[in-house]
C-alpha positions in Angstrom: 10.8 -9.1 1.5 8.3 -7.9 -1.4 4.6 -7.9 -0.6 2.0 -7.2 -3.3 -1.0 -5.4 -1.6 -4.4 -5.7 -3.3 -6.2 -1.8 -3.3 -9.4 -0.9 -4.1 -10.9 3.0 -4.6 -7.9 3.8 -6.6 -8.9 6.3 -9.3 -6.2 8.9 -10.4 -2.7 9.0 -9.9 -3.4 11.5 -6.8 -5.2 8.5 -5.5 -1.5 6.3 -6.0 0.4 9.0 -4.3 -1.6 8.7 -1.5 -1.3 5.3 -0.9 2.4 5.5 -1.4 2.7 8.2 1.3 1.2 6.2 3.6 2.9 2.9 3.0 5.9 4.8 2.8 5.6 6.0 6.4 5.5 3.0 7.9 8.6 1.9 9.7 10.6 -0.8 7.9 9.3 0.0 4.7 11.9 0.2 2.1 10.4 1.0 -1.5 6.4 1.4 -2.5 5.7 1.2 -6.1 1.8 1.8 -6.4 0.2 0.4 -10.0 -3.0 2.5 -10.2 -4.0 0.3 -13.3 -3.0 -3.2 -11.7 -4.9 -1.8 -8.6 -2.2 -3.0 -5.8 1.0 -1.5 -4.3 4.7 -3.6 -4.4 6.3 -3.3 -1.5 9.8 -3.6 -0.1 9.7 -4.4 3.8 11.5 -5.9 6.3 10.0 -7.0 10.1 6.6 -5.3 8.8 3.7 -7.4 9.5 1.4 -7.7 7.2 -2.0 -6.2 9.3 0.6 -3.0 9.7 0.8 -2.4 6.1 -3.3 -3.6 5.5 -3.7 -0.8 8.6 -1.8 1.5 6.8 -3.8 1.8 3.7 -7.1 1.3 5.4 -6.2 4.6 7.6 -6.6 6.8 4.8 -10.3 6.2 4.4 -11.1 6.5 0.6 -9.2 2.9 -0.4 -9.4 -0.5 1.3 -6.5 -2.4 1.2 -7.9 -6.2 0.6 -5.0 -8.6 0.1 -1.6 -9.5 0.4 0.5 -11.8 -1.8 
């Protein structure tokens, strides 16, 4: 299933492969495309709740993840 996560703090593409990283290591997680100029991160899960991915992001420190669509 594709989820579309709202991120804010975003500011290079350093900032992106962070974010990806962190999605990425999440168990179930299939693909993370991170669009530093949409501000938000597609990705491609399956059994991942949503607060797990919201978690993941938050963790980091410097972005906040606000939204899934």
């Amino acid at each position: 299933m594709e989820k579309v996560i709202g991120i804010t703090g975003m500011g290079c593409e350093g900032c992106a492969a962070k974010v990806r990283k962190a999605l990425e290591a999440v168990p179930g997680v299939k693909s993370v495309k991170v669009e530093l100029a949409a501000k938000r991160a597609v990705v491609e899960a399956e059994g991942v709740a949503d607060q797990v991915l919201l978690d993941a992001v938050n963790a980091i420190g410097k972005y906040r993840a606000e939204s899934i669509e």
